[in-house]
DOKOLKE-138010 format. One record per residue (C-alpha): residue number from 0; z, x, y. Coordinates in nm, 4 decimals, always signed. Layout:
{NUM {Z X Y}},
...
This chain:
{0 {+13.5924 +11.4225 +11.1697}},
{1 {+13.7244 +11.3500 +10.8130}},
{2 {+13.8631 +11.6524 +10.5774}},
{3 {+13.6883 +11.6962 +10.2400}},
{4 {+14.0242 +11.5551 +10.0953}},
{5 {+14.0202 +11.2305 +10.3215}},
{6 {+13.6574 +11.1626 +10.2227}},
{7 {+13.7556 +11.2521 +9.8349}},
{8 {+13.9895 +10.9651 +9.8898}},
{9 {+13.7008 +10.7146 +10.0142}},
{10 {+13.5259 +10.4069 +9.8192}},
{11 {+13.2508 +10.5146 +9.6001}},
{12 {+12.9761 +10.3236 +9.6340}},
{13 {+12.7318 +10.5962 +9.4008}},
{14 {+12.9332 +10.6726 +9.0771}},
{15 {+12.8735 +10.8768 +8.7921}},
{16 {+12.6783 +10.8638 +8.5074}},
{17 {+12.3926 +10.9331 +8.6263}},
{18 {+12.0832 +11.1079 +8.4660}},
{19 {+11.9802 +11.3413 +8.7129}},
{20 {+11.9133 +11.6793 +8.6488}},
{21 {+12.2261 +11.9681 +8.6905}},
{22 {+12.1481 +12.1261 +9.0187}},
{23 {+11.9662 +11.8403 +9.1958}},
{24 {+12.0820 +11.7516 +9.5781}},
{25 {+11.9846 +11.3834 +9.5044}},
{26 {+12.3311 +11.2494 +9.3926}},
{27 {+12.5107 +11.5398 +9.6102}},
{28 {+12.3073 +11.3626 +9.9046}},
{29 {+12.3648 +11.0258 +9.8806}},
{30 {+12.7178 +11.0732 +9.8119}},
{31 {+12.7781 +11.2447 +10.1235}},
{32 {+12.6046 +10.9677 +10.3016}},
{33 {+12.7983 +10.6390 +10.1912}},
{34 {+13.1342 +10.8485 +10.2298}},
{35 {+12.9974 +10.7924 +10.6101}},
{36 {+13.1005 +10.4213 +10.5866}},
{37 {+13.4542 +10.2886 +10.6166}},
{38 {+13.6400 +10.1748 +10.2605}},
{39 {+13.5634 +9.8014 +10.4401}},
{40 {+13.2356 +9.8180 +10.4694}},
{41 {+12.9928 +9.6502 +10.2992}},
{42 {+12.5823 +9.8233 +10.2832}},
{43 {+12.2440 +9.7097 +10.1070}},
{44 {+12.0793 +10.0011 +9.9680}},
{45 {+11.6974 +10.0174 +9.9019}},
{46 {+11.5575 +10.2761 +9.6890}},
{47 {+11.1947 +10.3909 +9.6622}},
{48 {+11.0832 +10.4532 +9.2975}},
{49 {+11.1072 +10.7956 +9.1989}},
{50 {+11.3742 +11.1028 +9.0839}},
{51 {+11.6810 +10.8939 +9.2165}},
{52 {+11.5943 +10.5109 +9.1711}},
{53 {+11.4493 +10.6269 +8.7663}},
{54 {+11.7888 +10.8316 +8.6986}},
{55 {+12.0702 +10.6024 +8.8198}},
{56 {+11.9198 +10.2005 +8.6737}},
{57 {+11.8235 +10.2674 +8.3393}},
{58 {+11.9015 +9.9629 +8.1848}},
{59 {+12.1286 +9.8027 +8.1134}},
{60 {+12.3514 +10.1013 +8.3411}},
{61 {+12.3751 +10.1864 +8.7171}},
{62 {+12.5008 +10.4076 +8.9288}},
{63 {+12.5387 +10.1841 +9.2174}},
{64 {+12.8678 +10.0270 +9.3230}},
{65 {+12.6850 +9.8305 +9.5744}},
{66 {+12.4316 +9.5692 +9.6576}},
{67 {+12.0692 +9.7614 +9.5514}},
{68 {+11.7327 +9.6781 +9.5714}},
{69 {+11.4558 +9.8815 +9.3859}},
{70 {+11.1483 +9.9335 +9.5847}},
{71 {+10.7877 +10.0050 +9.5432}},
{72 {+10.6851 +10.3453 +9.6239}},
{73 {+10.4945 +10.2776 +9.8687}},
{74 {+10.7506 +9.9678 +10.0738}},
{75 {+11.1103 +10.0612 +10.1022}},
{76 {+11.0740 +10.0290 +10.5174}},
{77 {+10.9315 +9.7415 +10.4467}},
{78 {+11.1617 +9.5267 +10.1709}},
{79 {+11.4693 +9.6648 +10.3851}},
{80 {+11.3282 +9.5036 +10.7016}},
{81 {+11.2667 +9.2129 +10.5275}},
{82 {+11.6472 +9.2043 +10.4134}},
{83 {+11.8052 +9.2852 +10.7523}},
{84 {+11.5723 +9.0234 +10.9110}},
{85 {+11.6740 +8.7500 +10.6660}},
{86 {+12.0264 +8.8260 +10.7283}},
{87 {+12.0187 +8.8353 +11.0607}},
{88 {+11.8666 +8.4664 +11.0315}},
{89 {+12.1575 +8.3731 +10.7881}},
{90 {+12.4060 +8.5079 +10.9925}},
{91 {+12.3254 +8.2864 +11.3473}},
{92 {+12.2678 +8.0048 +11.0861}},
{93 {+12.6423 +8.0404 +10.9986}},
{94 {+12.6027 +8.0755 +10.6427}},
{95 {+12.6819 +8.4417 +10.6421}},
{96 {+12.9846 +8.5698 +10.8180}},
{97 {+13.0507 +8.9221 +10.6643}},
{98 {+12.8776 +9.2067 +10.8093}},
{99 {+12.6449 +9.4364 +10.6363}},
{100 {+12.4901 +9.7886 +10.7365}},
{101 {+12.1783 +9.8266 +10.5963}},
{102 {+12.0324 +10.1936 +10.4278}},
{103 {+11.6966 +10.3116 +10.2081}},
{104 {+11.6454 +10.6073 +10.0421}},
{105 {+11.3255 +10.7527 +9.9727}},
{106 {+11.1907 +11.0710 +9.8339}},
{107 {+10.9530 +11.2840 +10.0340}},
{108 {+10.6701 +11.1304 +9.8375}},
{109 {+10.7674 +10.7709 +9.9387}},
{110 {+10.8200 +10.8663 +10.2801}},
{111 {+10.6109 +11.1856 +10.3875}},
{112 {+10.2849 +10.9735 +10.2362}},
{113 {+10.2699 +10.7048 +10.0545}},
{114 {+10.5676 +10.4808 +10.2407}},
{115 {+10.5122 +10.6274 +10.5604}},
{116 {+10.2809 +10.3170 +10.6764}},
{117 {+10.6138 +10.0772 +10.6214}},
{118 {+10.8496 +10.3162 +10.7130}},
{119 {+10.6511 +10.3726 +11.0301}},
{120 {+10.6419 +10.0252 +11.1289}},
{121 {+11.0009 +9.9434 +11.0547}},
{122 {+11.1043 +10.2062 +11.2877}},
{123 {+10.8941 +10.0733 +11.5761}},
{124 {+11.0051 +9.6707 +11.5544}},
{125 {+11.3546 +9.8276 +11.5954}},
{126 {+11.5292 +9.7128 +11.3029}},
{127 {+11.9023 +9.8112 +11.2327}},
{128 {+11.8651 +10.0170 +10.9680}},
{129 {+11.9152 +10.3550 +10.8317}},
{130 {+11.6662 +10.5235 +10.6475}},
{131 {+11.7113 +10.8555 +10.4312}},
{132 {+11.4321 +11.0677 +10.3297}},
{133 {+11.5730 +11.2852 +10.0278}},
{134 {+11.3187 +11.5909 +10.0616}},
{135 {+11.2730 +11.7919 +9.7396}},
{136 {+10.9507 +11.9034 +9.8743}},
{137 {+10.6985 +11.7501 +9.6108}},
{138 {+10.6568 +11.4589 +9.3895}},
{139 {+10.9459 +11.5869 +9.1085}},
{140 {+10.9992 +11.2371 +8.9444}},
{141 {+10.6122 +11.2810 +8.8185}},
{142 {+10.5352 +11.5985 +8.7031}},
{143 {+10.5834 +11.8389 +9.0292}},
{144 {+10.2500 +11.7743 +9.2003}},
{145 {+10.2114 +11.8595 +9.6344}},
{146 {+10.2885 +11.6449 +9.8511}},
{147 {+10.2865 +11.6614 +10.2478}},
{148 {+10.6353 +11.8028 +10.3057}},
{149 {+10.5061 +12.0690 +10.0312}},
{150 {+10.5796 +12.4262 +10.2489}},
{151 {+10.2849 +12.6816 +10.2375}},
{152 {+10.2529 +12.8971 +9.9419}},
{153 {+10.4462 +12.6985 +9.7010}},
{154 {+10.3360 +12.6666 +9.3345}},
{155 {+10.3276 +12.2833 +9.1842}},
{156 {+10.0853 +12.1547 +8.9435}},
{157 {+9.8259 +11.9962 +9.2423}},
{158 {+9.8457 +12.3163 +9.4260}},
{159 {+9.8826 +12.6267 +9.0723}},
{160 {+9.8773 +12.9553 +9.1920}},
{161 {+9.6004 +13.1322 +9.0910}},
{162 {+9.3768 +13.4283 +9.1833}},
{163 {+9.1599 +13.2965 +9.4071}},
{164 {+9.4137 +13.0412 +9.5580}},
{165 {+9.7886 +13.1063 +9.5781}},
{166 {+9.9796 +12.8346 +9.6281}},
{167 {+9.9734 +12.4986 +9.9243}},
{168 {+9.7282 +12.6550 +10.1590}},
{169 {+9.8740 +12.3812 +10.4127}},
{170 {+10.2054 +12.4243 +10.6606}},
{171 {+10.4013 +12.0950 +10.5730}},
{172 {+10.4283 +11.7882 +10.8197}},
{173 {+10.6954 +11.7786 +11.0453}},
{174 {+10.8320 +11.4343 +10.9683}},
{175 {+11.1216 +11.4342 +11.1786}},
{176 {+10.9100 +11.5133 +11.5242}},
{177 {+10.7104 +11.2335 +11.3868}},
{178 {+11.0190 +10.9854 +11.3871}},
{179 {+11.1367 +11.1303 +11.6819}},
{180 {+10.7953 +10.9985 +11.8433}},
{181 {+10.8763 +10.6529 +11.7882}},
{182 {+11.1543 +10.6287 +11.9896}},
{183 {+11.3958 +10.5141 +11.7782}},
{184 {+11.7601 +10.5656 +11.9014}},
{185 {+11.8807 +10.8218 +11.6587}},
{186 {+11.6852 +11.0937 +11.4280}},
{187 {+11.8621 +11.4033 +11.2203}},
{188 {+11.7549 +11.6938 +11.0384}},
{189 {+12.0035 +11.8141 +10.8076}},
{190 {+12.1344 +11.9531 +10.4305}},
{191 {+12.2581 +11.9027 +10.1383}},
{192 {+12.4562 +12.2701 +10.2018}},
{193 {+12.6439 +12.1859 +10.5347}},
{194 {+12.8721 +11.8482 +10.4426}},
{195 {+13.0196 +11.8480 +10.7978}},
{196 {+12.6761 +11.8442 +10.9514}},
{197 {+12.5545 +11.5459 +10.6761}},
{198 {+12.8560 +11.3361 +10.7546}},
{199 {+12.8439 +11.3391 +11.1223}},
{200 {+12.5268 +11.2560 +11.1668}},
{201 {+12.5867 +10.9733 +10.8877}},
{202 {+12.8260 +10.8440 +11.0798}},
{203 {+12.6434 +10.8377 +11.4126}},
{204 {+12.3227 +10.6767 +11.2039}},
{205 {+12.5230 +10.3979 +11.0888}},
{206 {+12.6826 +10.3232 +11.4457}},
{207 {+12.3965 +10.3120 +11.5246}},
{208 {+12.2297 +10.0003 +11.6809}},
{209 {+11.8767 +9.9907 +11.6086}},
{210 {+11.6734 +10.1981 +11.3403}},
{211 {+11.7791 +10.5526 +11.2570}},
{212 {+11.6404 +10.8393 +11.0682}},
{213 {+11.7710 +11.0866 +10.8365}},
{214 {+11.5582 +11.3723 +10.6831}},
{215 {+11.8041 +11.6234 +10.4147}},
{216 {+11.6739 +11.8893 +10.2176}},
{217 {+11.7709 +11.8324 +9.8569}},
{218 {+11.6850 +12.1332 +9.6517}},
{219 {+11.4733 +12.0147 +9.2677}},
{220 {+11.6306 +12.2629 +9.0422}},
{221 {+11.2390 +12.1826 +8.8397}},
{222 {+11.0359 +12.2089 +9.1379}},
{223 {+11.1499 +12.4968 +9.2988}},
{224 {+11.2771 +12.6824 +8.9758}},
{225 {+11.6034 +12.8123 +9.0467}},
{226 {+11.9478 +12.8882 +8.9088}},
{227 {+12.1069 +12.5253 +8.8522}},
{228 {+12.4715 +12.6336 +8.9800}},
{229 {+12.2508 +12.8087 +9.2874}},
{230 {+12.2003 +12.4745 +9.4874}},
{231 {+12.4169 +12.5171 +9.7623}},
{232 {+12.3551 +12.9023 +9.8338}},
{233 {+11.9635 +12.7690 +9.8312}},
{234 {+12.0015 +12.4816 +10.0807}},
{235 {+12.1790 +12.7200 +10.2669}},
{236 {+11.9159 +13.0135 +10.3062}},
{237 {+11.6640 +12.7361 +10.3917}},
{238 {+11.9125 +12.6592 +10.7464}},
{239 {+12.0355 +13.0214 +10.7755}},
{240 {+11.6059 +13.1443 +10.7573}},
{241 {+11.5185 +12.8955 +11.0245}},
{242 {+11.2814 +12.6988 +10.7250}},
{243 {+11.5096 +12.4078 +10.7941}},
{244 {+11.6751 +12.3750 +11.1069}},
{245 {+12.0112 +12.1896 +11.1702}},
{246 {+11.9091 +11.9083 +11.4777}},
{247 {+11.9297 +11.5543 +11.6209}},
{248 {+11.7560 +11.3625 +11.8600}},
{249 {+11.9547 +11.0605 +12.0156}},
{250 {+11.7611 +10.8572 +12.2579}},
{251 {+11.5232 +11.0767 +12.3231}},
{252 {+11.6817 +11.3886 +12.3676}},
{253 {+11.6936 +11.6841 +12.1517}},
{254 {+11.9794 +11.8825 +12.0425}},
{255 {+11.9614 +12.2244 +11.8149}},
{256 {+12.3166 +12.1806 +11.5946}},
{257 {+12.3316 +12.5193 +11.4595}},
{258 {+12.2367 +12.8609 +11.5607}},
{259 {+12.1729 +13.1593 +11.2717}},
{260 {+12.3666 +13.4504 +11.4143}},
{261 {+12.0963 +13.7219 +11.3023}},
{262 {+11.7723 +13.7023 +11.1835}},
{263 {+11.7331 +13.6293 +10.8025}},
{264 {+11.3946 +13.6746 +10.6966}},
{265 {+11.2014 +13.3888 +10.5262}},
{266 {+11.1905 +13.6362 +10.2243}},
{267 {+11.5946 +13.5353 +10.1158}},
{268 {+11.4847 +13.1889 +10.1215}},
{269 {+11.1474 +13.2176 +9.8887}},
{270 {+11.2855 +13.5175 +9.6661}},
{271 {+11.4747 +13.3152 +9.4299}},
{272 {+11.2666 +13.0435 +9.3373}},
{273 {+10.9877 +13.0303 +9.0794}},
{274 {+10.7602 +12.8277 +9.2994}},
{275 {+10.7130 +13.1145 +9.5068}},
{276 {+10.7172 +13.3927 +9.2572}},
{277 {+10.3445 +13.5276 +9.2896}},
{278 {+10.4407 +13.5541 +9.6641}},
{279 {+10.6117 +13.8670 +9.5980}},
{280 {+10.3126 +13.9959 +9.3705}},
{281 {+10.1375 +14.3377 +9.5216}},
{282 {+9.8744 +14.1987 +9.7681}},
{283 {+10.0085 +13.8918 +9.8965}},
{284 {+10.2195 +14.0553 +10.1735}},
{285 {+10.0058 +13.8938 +10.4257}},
{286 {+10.1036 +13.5499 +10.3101}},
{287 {+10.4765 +13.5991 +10.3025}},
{288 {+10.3910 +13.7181 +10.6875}},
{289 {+10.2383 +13.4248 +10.7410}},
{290 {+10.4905 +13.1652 +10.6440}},
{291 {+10.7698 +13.3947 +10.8690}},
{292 {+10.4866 +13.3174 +11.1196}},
{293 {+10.4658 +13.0100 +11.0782}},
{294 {+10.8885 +12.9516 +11.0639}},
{295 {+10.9049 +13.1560 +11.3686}},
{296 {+10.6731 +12.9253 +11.5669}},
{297 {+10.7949 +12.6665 +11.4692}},
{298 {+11.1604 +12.7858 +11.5302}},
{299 {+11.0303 +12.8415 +11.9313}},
{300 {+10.8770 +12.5432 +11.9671}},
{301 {+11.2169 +12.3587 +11.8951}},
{302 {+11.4155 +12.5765 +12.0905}},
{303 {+11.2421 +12.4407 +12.3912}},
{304 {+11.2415 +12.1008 +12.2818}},
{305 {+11.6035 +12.1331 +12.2668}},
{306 {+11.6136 +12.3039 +12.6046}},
{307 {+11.7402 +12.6060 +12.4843}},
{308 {+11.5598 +12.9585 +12.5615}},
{309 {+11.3005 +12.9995 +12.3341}},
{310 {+11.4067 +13.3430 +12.1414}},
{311 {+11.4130 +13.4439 +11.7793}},
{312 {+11.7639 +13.5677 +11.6587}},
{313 {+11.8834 +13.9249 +11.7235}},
{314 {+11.8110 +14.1279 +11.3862}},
């Protein structure tokens, strides 16, 4: 496992320069993830349109130190299986002797829903790949609005709280179990807070032979409405109140990476950010219980997945 000062040391492959907002995980993320590959590598990366393709190409700049291909919304799984495919070709041709890893990034809106359909099906024909799904938790590049990894009770401009509804009345989709499901070799849950965590399982996706699957949290300072220099401690409260658990799945089997000590209430996690404000209003008690229903379910559920005893955390 490399130290923080070895990987400060590594190639760069996502420079600066960069117009994305202070206080978003995007460029934090994808950072962390190339730093996975050796100094010798060489990568494709695919982008879907949206917060992180928009902020790092505006022409005639880029943030990309690398080969990069903007994609549709909708067909990053797709255009990156087309490119591994055709190099594959090339390569028992004889006309291409390097080797090349291959990596996409998408937001959760290009993967969650409207890329899932090419996503889905690049994952099942098995190609060596690695795709990252950058979850902010809505579509932030235009204008905030739900989308299917939107968590019950948040605000956004689809889903305004109001008086007679407050907030996504929906639990989010759990697109890592859905990954999972298709058998791929390797799938990972992890954050933008816990670096050792991010480039581990970086490192295992890229060994990886066959298609692997990434899903990070990366906090919106816009979306979620919190304190810009606050990113870290936010991620963090999501993995330390069970919202976002810390696990892989590698062939099949599932493994629970990190274990909260005590019981945090979903409260810390929500408190601080302005999407969940009218939460803590007098008379929506019952829907903060709820969503700790709803983590704590889902929390069990995993446990026993992972073969572990299915218990909450002492409090």
């Amino acid at each position: 496992m490399a130290t923080l000062k070895e990987l400060s040391k590594t190639k760069e492959r996502f420079v600066g320069g960069h117009r994305l907002c202070a206080g978003c995980g995007h460029g934090i993320s994808v950072r962390m993830i190339l730093n996975a590959l050796g100094d010798d590598e060489n990568v494709v990366v695919g982008c879907a349109t949206g917060c992180l393709e928009v902020a790092t190409t505006i022409y005639p700049y880029t943030s990309w130190n690398c080969s990069f291909i903007h994609n549709a919304f909708e067909n990053t799984g797709a255009t990156l299986s087309g490119v591994e495919a055709a190099y594959k070709s090339l390569k028992k041709q004889g006309k291409i002797n390097d080797d090349f890893k291959f990596v996409a990034f998408g937001g959760d809106g290009g993967t969650y829903d409207i890329g899932l359909q090419s996503l889905s099906g690049a994952m099942e024909r098995g190609h060596n790949l690695v795709y990252v799904c950058l979850d902010n938790e809505a579509y932030m590049n235009t204008g905030i609005q739900r989308s299917s990894a939107t968590p019950m009770g948040a605000d956004t401009t689809t889903s305004p709280a109001g008086k007679v509804i407050p907030g996504k009345q929906q639990p989010r989709k759990d697109l890592t179990a859905i990954m999972a499901d298709h058998k791929i070799p390797y799938v990972a849950q992890t954050a933008v807070s816990n670096w050792q965590d991010v480039h581990k399982k970086a490192t295992k996706a890229f060994e990886t032979e066959g298609p692997a699957f990434i899903n990070m949290l990366s906090p919106c300072p816009r979306g979620w409405r919190y304190d810009t220099p606050n990113i870290v401690e936010i991620a963090k409260k999501a993995v330390e109140t069970r919202f976002w658990p810390l696990f892989e799945v590698e062939n099949g089997k599932w493994k629970l990476n990190y274990k909260p000590k005590r019981y945090v209430p979903i409260e810390e996690f929500l408190k601080p950010q302005g999407r969940f404000r009218h939460l803590f209003a007098p008379g929506n008690e019952d829907l903060i219980k709820r969503i700790q229903e709803e983590v704590d379910k889902e929390w069990l559920a995993l446990l026993e997945r992972c073969g572990e005893e299915p218990e909450l955390p002492p409090r």
